[in-house]
C-alpha positions in Angstrom: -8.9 -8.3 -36.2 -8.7 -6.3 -33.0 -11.0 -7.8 -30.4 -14.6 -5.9 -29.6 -15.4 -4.5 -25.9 -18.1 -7.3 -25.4 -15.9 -9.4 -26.3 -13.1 -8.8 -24.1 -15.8 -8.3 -20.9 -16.8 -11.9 -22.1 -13.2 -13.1 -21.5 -13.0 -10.7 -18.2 -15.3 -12.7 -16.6 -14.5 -16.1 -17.2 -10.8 -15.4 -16.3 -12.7 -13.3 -13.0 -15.0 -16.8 -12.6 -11.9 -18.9 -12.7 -9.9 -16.7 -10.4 -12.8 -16.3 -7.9 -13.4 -19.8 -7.6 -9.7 -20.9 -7.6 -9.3 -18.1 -4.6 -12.0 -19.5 -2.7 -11.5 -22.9 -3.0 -8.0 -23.1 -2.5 -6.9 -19.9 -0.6 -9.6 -18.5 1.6 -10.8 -22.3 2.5 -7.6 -22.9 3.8 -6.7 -19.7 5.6 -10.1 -18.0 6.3 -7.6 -14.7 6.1 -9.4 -11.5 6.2 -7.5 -10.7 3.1 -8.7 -13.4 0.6 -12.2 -13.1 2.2 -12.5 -9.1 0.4 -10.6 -10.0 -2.5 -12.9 -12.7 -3.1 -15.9 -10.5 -2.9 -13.9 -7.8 -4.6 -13.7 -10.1 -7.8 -17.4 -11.5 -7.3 -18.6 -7.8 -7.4 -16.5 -7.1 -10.4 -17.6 -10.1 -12.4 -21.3 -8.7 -11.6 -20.5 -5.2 -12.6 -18.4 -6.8 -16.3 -22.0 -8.6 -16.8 -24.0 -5.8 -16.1 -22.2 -4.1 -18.6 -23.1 -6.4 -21.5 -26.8 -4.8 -21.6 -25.5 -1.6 -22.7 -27.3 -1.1 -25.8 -30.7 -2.7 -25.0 -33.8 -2.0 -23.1 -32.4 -2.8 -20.2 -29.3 -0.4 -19.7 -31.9 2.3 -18.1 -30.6 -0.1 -14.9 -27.8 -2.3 -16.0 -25.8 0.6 -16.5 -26.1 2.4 -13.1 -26.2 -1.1 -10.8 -22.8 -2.0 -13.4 -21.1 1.5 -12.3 -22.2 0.3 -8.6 -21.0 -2.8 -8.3 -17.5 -1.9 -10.0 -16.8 0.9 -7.6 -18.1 -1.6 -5.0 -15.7 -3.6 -5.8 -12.7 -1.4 -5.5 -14.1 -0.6 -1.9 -13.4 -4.5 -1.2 -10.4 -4.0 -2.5 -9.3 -1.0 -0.2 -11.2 -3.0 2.8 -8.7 -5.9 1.8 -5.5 -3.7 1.8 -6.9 -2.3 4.8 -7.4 -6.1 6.6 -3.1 -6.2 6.3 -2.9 -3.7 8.9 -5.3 -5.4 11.1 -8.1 -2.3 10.4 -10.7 -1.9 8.0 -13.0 0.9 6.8 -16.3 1.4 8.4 -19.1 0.6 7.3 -20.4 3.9 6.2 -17.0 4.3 4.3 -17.3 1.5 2.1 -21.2 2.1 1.6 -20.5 5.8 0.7 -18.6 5.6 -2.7 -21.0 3.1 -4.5 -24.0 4.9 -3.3 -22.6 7.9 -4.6 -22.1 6.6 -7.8 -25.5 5.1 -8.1 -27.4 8.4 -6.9 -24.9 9.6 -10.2 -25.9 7.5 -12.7 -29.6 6.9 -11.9 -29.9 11.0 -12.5 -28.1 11.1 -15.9 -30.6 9.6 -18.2 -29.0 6.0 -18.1 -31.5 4.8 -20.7 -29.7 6.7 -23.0 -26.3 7.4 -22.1 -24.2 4.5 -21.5 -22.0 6.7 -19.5 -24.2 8.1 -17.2 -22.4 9.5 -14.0 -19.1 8.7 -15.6 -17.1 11.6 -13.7 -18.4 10.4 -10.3 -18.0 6.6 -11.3 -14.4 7.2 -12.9 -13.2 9.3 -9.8 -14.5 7.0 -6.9 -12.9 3.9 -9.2 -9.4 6.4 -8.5 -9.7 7.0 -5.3 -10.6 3.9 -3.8 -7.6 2.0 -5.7 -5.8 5.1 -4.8 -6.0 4.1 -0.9 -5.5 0.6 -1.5 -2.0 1.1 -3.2 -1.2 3.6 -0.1 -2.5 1.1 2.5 -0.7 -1.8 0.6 2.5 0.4 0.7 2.5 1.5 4.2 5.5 -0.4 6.2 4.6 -3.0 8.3 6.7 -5.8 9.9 7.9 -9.0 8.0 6.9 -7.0 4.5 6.1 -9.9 2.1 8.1 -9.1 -1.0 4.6 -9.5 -3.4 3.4 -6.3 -1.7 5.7 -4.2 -4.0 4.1 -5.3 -7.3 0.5 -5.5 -6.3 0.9 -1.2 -4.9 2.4 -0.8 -7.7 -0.2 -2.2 -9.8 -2.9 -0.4 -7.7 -1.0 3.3 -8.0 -0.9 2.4 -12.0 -5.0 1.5 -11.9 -5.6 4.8 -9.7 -3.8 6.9 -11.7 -4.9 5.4 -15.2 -8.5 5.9 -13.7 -7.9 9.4 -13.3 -6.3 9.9 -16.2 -9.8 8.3 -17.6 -11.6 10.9 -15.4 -9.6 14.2 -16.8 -9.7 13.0 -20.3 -13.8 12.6 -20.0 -14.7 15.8 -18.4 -11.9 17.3 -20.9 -12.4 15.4 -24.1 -15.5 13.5 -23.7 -16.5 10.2 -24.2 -16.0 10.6 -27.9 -12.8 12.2 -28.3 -9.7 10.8 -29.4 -7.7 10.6 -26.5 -10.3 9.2 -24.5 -11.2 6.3 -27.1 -7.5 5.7 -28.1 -6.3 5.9 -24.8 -9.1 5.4 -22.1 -12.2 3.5 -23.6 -13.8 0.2 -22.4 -11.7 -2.1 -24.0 -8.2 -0.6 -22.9 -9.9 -0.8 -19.6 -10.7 -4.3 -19.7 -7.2 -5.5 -20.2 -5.5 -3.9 -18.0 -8.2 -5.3 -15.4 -7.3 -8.5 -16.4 -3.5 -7.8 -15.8 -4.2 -6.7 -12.6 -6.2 -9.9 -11.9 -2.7 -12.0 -12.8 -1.1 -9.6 -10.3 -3.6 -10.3 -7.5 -3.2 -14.0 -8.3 0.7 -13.8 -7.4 0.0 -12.3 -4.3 -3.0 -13.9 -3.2 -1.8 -16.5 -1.3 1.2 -15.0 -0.1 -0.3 -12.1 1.5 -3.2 -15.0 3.1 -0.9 -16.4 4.4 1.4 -13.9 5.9 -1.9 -12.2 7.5 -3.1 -15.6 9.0 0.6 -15.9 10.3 0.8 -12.5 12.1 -2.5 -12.7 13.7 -1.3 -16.2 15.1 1.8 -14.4 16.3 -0.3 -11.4 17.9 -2.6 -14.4 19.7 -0.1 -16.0 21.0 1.3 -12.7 22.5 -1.9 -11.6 24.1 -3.5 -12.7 27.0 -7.0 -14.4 26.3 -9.0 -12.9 28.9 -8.0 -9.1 29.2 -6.3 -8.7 25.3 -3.0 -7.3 27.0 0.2 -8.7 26.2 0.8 -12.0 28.0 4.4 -12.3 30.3 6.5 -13.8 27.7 4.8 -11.2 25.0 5.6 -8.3 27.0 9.0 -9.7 28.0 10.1 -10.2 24.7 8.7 -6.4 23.7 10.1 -4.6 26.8 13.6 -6.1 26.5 14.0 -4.6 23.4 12.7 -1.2 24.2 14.7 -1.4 27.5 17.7 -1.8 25.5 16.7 1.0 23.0 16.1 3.3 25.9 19.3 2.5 27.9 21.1 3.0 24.2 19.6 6.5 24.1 20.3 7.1 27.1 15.8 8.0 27.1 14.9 7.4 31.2 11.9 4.7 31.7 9.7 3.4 34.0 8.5 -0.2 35.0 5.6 -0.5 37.3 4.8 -3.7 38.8 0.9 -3.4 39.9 -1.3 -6.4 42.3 -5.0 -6.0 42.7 -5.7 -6.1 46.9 -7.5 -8.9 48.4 -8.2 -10.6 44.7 -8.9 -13.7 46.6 -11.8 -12.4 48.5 -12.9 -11.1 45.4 -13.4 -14.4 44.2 -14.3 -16.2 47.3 -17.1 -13.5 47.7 -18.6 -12.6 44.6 -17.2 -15.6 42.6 -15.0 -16.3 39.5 -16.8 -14.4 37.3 -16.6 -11.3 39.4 -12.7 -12.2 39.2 -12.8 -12.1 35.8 -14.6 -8.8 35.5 -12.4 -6.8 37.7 -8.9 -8.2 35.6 -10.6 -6.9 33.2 -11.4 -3.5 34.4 -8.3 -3.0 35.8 -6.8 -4.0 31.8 -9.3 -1.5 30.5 -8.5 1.1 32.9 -4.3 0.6 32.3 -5.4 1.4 28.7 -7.5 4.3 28.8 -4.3 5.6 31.7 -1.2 5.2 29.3 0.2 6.4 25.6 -0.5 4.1 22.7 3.5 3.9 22.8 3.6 1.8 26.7 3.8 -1.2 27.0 1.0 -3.1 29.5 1.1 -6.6 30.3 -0.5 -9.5 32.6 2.4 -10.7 34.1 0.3 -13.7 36.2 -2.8 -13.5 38.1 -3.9 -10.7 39.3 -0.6 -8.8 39.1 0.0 -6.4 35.7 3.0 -5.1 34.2 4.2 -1.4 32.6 6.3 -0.1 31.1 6.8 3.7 30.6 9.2 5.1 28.4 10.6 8.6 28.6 9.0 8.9 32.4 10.5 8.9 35.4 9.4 7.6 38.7 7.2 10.7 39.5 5.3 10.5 36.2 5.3 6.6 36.9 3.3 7.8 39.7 1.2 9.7 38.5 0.1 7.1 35.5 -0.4 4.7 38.6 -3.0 7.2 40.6 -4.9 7.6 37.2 -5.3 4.1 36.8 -7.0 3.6 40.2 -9.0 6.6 39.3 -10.1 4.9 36.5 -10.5 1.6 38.0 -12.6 2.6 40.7 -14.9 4.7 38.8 -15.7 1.5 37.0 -19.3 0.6 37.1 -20.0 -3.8 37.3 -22.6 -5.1 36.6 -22.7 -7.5 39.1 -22.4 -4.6 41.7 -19.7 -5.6 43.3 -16.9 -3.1 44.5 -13.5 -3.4 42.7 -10.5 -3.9 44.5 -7.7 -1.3 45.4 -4.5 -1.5 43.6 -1.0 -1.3 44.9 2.0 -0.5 42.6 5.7 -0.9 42.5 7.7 1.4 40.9 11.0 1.5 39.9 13.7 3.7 37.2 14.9 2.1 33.7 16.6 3.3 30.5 18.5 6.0 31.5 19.7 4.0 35.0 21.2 1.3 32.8 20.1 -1.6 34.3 18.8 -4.9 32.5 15.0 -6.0 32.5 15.3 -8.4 35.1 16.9 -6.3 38.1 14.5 -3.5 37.2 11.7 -5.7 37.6 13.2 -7.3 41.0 13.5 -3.8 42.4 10.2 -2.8 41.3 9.0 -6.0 43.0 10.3 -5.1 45.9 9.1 -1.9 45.5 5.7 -3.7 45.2 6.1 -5.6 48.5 7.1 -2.5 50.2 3.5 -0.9 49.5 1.7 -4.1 50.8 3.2 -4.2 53.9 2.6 -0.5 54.6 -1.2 -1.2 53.8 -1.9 -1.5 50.4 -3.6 1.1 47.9 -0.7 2.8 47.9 2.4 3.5 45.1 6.4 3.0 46.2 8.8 4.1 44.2 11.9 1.7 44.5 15.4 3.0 46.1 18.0 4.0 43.3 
């Protein structure tokens, strides 16, 4: 005796209750991950949606219908936000909220007391799209892939495209056709949720704990108060893309900068003040160089670059921007911000190693102090 759809929504949410609690107790307790925190709401918003569901055919589907089409595509919006959370992004806020308020506006104007599929081409398409770019975030390639990524786009391409496959065979079909009810209804539906709830079990902690390891890794590469990469971070990074320039023969360009006079800055305006002008000068090597540099603080108050594909005279030129930038900085302690005095010498292409580039662009760096600071010197080839 094949099983009824209330049935198998029954069964949907006490597998969804188990997983939810078994998730939160056990994974997101232990890692806090990003990750396990949306899948977590993901499945709580999916288990309200299943119940909502059950009121079909009563009084009360007028608004248990509409809120269940909500929360489901609500859902699949945690989901994308969780796929998103592996790359260290996430949707905004307005992006999440748009899809189930969409769906809501949808089926509250399609006579929902009656029609237990009111704004079913709205819901079904937002439900495919949103696990659409969760499989395509999940997929994307990023570093130390954990192999239980594969299934779980997989799975999420499979839900998208069943979900559109839902969508064409409603508008095409409708609700009551074959296709649609042999193929598409409620209860198919329900079991291939619950596969996917297996899936996402499998992966679960995995992916937790891969996410709480690279943000560890990226912490322990950054620097705490400016959010640059810390010495041995950019060390480790700029080796490797020295070596991939010199290999290319691609030219590069390090540049060694010191803030003048920091010590008066803090003797004067104090440690905060300090602080605040590191921290300009950080923001101000940002907003001056290509997502693709590398910017460092290499101790103190003295920073680290490195350019690739430039030469010396576009080294230059990145180093005159940043002061630019630096001293059109507003504090609001009003305190002036120091000048800046740069070192500057040739990689890649010039085939030398990391360390005897930066030694001559040290030197380089000395050079400009002695001849008065607030100044750039390019370092003899």
């Amino acid at each position: 005796m094949p099983l009824d759809t209330s049935t198998l929504r029954v069964a949907f949410g006490v597998v969804a209750l188990i997983q939810l609690v078994l998730f939160y107790l056990v994974t997101f307790r232990r890692t806090r991950s990003a990750y396990s925190a949306w899948w977590c709401a993901a499945i709580g918003l999916f288990l309200a949606g299943s119940a909502a569901f059950l009121l079909d055919g009563t009084s009360h589907q007028v608004w248990a219908n509409p809120l269940g089409n909500t929360l489901l595509v609500a859902g699949s919006a945690a989901v994308w936000a969780a796929a998103r959370s592996l790359h260290r992004g996430r949707p905004r806020v307005a992006q999440l909220a748009a899809p189930p308020l969409l769906t809501a506006l949808a089926s509250a104007a399609d006579n929902p007391g009656v029609n237990a599929w009111s704004g079913g081409p709205v819901f079904l398409g937002m439900m495919s799209l949103l696990f659409g770019l969760a499989a395509r975030e999940v997929w994307r390639p990023v570093p130390h892939r954990v192999r239980t990524q594969v299934p779980l786009a997989v799975a999420s391409w499979l839900l998208s495209l069943f979900y559109l496959g839902r969508g064409v065979a409603f508008v095409v079909d409708g609700v009551d056709g074959f296709v649609f009810t042999t193929y598409f209804g409620s209860a198919v539906t329900t079991l291939i949720t619950l596969t996917l709830l297996v899936v996402v079990s499998f992966t679960m902690a995995a992916l937790s704990n891969d996410q709480v390891t690279r943000d560890l890794r990226h912490r322990a590469a950054r620097d705490g108060l400016t959010g640059l990469l810390n010495r041995s971070g950019f060390l480790d990074r700029a080796d490797r893309e020295l070596m991939r320039l010199t290999a290319a023969g691609i030219p590069g360009a390090l540049i060694l900068a010191d803030l003048d006079r920091f010590k008066q800055v803090n003797d004067t305006y104090g440690h905060a003040a300090g602080d605040t002008a590191l921290r300009a000068f950080a923001e101000a090597c940002s907003r001056s160089v290509r997502s693709t540099d590398l910017v460092g603080r290499y101790g103190g108050e003295e920073f680290i670059i490195l350019l690739s594909g430039a030469d010396g005279g576009r080294a230059e030129a990145v180093s005159a921007e940043i002061s630019r930038v630096l001293q059109g900085t507003p504090t609001a302690q009003g305190f002036p911000l120091p000048t800046v005095s740069y070192g500057i010498a040739e990689a890649g292409a010039a085939g030398r190693g990391l360390e005897a580039v930066i030694a001559a662009a040290d030197a380089a760096l000395y050079a400009a102090k002695s001849q008065g600071r607030n100044r750039a010197v390019r370092a003899a080839v």
